[in-house]
TIMIGU-65180 format. One record per residue: x, y, z of N, C-alpha, C, O, CB in turn. Coordinates in nm, 2 decimals, always signed. Atoms other than C-alpha are relative to their C-alpha. Glycine has a CB too. Example, Ala and Ser with C-alpha at 12.3 -4.5 7.8 and 13.67 -1.06 7.14 Angstrom:
+0.09	-0.12	+0.00	+1.23	-0.45	+0.78	+0.09	+0.12	+0.00	+0.19	+0.12	+0.07	-0.10	+0.00	+0.12
-0.09	-0.11	+0.00	+1.37	-0.11	+0.71	-0.08	+0.11	+0.08	-0.03	+0.22	+0.09	+0.04	+0.05	-0.14
//
This chain:
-0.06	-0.05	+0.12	+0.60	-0.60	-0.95	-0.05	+0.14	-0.03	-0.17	+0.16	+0.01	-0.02	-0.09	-0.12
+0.03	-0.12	+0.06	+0.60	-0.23	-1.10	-0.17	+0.00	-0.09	-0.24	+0.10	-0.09	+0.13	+0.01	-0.11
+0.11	+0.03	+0.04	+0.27	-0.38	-1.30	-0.11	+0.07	+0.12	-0.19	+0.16	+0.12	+0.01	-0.16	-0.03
+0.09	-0.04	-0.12	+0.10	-0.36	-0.98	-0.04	+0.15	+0.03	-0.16	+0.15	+0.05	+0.06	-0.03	+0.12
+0.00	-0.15	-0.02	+0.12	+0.05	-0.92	+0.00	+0.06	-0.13	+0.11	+0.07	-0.18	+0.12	+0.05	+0.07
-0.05	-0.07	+0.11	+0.06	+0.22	-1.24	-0.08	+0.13	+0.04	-0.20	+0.13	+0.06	-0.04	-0.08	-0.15
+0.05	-0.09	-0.05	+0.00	+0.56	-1.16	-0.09	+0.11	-0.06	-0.03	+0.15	-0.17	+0.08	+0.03	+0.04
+0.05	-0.05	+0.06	-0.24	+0.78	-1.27	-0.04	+0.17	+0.05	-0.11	+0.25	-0.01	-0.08	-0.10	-0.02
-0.01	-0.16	-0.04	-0.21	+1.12	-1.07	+0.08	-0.03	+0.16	+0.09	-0.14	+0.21	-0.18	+0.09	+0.01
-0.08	-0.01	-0.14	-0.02	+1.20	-0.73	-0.07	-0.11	+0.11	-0.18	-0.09	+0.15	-0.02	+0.17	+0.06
+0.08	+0.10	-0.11	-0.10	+0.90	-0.49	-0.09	-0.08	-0.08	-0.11	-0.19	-0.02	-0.08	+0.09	+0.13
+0.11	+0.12	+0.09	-0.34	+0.72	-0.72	+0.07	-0.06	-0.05	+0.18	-0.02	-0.06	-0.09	+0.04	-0.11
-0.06	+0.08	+0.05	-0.26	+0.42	-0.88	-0.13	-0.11	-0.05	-0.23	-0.10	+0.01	+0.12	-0.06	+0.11
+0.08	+0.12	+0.02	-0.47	+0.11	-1.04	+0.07	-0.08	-0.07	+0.18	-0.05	-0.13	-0.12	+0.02	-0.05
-0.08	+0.08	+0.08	-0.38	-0.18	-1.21	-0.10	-0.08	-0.02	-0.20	-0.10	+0.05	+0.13	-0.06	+0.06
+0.11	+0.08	+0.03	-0.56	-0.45	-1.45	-0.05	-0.16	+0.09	-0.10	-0.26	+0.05	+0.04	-0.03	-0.16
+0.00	+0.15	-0.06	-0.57	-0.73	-1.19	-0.15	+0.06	+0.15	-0.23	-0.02	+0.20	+0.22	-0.06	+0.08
+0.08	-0.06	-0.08	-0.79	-0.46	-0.94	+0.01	-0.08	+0.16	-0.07	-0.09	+0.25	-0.14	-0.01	-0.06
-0.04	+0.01	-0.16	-0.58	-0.60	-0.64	+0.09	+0.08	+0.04	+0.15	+0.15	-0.04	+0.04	-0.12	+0.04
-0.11	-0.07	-0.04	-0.35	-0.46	-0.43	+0.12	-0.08	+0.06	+0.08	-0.11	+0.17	-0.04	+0.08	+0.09
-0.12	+0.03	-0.07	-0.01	-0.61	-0.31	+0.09	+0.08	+0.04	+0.14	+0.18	-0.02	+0.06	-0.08	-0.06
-0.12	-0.06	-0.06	+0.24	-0.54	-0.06	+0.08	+0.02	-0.08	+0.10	-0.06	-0.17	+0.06	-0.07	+0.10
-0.12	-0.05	+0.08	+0.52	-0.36	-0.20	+0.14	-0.04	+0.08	+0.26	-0.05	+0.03	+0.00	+0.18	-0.01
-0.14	+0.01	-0.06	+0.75	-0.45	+0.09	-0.06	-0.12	+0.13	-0.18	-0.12	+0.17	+0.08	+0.18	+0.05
+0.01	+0.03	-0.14	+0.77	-0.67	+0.41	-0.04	+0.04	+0.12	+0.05	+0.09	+0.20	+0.06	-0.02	+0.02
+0.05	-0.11	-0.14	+0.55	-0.55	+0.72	-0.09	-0.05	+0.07	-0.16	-0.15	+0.05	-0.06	+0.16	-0.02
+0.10	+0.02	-0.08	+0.34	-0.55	+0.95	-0.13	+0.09	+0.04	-0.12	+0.21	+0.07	+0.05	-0.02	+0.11
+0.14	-0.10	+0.01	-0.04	-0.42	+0.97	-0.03	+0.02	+0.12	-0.06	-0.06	+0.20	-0.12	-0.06	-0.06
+0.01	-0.11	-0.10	-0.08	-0.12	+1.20	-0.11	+0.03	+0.05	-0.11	+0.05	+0.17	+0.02	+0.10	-0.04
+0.13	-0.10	+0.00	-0.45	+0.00	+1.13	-0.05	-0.06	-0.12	+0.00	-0.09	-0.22	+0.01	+0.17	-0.01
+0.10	+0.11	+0.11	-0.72	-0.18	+0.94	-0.16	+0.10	+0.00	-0.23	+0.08	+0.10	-0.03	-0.21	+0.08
+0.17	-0.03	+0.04	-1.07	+0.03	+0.80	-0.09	-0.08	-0.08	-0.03	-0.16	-0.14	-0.01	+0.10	-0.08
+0.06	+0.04	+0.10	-1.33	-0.09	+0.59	+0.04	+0.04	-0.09	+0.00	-0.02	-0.19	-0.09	+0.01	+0.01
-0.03	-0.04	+0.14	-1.18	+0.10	+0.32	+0.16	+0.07	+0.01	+0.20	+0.16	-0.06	-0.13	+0.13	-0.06
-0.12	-0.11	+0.02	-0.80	+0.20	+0.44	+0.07	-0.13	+0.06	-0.01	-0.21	+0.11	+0.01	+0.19	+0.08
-0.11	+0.09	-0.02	-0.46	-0.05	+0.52	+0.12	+0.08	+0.06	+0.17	+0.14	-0.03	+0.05	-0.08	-0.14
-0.13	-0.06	+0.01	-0.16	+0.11	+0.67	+0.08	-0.14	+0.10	+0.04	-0.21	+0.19	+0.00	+0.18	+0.07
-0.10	+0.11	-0.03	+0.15	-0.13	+0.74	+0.15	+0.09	+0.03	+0.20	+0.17	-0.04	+0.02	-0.12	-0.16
-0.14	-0.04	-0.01	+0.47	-0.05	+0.92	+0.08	-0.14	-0.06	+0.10	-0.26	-0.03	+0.03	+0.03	+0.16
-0.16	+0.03	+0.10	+0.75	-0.15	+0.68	+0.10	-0.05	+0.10	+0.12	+0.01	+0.20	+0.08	+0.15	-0.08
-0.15	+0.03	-0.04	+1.06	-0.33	+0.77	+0.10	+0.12	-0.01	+0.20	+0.14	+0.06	+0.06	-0.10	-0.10
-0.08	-0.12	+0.05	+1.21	-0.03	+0.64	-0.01	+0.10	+0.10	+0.09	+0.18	+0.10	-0.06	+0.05	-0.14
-0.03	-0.10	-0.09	+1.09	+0.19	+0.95	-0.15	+0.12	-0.08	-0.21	+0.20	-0.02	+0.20	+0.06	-0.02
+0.11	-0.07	+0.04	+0.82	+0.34	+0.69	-0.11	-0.03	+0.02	-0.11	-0.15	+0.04	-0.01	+0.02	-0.10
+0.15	+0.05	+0.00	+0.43	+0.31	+0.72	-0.09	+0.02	-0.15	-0.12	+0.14	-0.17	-0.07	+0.08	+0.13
+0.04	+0.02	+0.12	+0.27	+0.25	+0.39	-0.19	-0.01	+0.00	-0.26	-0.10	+0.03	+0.08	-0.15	-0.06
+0.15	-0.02	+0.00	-0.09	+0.36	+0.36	-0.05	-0.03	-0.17	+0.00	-0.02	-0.28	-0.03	+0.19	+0.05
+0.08	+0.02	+0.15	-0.36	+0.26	+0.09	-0.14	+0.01	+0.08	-0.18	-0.03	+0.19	+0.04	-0.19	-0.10
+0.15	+0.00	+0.00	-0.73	+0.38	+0.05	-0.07	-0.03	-0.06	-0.04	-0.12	-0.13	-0.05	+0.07	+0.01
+0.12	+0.01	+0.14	-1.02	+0.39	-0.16	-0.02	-0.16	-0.02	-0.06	-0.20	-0.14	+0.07	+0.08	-0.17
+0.00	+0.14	+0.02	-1.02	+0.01	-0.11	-0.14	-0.09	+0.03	-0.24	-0.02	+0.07	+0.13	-0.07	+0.09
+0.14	+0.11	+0.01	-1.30	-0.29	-0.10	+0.09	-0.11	+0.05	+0.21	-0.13	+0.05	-0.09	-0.03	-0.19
-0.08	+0.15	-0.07	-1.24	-0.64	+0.08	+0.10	+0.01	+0.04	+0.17	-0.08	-0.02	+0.02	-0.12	-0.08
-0.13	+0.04	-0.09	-0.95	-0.62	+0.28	-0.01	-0.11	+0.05	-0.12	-0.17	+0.07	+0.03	+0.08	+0.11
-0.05	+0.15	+0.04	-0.80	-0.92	+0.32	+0.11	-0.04	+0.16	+0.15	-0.15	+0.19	+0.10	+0.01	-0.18
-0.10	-0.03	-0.13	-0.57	-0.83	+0.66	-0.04	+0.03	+0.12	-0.14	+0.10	+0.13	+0.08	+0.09	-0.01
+0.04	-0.08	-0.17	-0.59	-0.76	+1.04	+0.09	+0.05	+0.04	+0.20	+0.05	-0.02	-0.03	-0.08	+0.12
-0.13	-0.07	+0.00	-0.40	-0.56	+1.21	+0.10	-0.08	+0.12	+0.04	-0.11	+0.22	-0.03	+0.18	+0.04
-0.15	+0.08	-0.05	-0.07	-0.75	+1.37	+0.01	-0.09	-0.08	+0.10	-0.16	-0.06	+0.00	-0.07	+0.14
-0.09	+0.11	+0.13	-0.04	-0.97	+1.05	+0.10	+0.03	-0.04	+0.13	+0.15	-0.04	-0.06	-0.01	-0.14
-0.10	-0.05	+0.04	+0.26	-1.00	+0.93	+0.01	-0.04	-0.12	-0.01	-0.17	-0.13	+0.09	-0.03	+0.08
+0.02	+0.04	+0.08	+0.28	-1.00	+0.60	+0.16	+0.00	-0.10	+0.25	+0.08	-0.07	-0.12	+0.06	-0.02
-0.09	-0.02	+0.13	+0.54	-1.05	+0.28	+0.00	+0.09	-0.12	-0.12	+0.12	-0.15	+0.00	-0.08	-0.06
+0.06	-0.04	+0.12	+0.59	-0.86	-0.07	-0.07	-0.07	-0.08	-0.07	-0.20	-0.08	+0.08	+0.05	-0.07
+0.10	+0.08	+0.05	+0.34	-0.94	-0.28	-0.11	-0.06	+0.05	-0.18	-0.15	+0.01	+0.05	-0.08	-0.03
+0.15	+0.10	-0.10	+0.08	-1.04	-0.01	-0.11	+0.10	-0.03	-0.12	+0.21	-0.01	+0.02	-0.02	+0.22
+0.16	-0.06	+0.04	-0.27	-0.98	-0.15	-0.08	+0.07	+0.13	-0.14	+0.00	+0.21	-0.11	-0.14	-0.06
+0.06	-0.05	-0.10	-0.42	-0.72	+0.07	-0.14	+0.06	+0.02	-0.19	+0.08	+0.13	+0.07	+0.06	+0.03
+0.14	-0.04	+0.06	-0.75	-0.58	-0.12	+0.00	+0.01	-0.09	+0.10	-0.02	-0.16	-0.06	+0.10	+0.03
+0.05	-0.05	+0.13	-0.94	-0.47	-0.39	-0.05	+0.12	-0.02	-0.11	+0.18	+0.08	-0.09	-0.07	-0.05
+0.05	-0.12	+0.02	-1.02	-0.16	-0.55	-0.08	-0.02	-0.11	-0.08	-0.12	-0.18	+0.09	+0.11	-0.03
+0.05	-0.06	+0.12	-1.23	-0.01	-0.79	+0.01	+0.04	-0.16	+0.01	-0.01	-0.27	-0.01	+0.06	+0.04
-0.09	-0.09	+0.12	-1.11	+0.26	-0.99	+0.11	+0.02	-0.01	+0.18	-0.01	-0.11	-0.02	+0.10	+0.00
-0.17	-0.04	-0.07	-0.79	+0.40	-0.81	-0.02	-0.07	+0.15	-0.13	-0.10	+0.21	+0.05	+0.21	+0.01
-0.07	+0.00	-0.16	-0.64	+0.33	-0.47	+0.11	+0.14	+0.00	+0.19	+0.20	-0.08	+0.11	-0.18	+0.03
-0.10	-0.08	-0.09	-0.46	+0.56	-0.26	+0.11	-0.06	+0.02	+0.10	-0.16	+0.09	-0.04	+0.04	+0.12
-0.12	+0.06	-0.06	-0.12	+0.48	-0.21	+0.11	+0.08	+0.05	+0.17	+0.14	-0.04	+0.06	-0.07	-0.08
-0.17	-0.03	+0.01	+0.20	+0.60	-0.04	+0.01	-0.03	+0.13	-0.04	-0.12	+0.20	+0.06	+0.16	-0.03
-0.10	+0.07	-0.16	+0.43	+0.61	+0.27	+0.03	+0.10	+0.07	+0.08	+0.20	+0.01	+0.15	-0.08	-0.02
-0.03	-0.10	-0.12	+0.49	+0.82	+0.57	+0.18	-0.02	+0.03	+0.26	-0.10	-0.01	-0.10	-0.05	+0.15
-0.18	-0.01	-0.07	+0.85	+0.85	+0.69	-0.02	+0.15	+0.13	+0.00	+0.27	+0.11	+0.15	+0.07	-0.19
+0.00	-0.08	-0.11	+0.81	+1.03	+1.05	-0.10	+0.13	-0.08	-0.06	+0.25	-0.09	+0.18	+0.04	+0.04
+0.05	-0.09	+0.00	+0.53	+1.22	+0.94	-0.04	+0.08	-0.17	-0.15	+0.13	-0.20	+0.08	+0.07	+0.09
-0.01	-0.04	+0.09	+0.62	+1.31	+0.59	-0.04	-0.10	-0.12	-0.01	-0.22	-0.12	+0.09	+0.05	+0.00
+0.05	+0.08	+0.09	+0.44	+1.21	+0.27	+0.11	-0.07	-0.11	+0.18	+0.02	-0.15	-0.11	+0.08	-0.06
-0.09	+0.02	+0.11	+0.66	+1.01	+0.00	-0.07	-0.08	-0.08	-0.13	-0.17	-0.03	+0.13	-0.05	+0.03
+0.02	+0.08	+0.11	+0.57	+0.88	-0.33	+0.08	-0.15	+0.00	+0.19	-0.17	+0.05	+0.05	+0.08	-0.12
-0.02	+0.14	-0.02	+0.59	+0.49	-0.37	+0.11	+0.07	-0.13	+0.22	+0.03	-0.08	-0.14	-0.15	-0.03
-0.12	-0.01	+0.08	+0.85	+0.63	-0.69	+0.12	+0.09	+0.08	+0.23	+0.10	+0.02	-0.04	+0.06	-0.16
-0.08	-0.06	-0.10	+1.05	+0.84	-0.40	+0.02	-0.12	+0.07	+0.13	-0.15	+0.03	-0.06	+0.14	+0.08
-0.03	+0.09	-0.05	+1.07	+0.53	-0.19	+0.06	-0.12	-0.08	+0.16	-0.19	-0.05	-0.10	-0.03	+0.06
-0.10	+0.09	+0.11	+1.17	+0.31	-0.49	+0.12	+0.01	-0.02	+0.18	-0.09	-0.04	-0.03	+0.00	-0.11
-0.09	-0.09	+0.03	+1.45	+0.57	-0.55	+0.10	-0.02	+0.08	+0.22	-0.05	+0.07	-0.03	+0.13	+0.00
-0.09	-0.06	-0.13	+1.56	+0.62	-0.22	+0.01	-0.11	+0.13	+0.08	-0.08	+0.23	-0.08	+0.15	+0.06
-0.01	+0.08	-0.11	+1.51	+0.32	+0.03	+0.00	-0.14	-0.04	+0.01	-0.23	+0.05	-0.10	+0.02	+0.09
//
């Protein structure tokens, strides 16, 4: 849900639950101790940082809504499209 992402400057986001869920259906790309990126059904790759406990490996396939870490303060969030950065409210808009 929209609850999940509440934004608080360009690419930042937190929310009162201090998890993160999938926004969309995908599959995990690249796994850090502190970073997630998931190629999307959509063809996009959806990056998140600044994170704690990940919860994923990479070739999981996961659902929306699938608990993937915890943050802190903020997380990093958005989405690539061939290279280019887009806001999770530009992908809401537009895909």
């Amino acid at each position: 849900s929209s609850l999940n992402f509440i934004k608080i400057d360009q690419y930042k986001y937190y929310n009162d639950s201090y998890s993160i869920y999938s926004p969309m259906k995908g599959s995990v790309i690249k796994v850090g101790k502190d970073y997630i990126d998931i190629k999307c059904d959509n063809g996009l790759i959806c990056h998140f940082s600044n994170i704690i406990n990940v919860n994923v490996k990479v070739l999981d396939v996961i659902n929306k809504d699938y608990a993937l870490a915890n943050f802190i303060d903020y997380f990093v969030f958005y989405f690539l499209d061939d290279g280019k950065i887009l806001s999770y409210e530009q992908v809401m808009e537009n895909y």
